[in-house]
C-alpha positions in Angstrom: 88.8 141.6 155.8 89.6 139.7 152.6 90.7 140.9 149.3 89.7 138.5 146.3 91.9 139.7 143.1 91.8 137.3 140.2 93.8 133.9 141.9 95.5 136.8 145.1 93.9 136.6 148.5 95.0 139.5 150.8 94.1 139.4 154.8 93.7 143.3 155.5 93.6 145.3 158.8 91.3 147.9 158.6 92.1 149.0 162.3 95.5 149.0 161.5 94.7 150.6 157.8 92.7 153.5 159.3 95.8 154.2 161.5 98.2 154.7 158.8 98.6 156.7 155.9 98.3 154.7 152.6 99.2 156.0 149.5 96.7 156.7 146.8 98.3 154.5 144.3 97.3 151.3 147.0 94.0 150.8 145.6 93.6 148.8 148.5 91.4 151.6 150.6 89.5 152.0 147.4 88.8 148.1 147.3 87.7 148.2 151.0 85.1 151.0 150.2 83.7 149.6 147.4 83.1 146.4 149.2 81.4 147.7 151.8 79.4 149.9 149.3 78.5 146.9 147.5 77.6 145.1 151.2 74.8 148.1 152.2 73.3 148.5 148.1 73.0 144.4 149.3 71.3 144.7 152.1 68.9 147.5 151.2 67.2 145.6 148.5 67.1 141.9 149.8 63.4 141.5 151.3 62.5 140.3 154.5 61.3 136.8 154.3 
């Protein structure tokens, strides 16, 4: 997965993210969530064509 932030791209491993534990404070997890949050409320109201 990639992480836009202003002119920062970050490469993340979810697999390996899952695996570990990452410190609240790493918003990172929070970013990852909210991305994919954003991805389903997508999907849900686009219309078949």
């Amino acid at each position: 997965m990639l992480v836009v932030e202003n002119n920062s791209v970050y490469e993340i491993d979810e697999e390996c993210l899952k695996r570990r534990s990452v410190p609240e404070e790493c918003e990172v997890y929070k970013k990852i969530v909210r991305e994919r949050e954003v991805a389903k409320n997508k999907e849900k109201t686009e219309k078949p064509k």
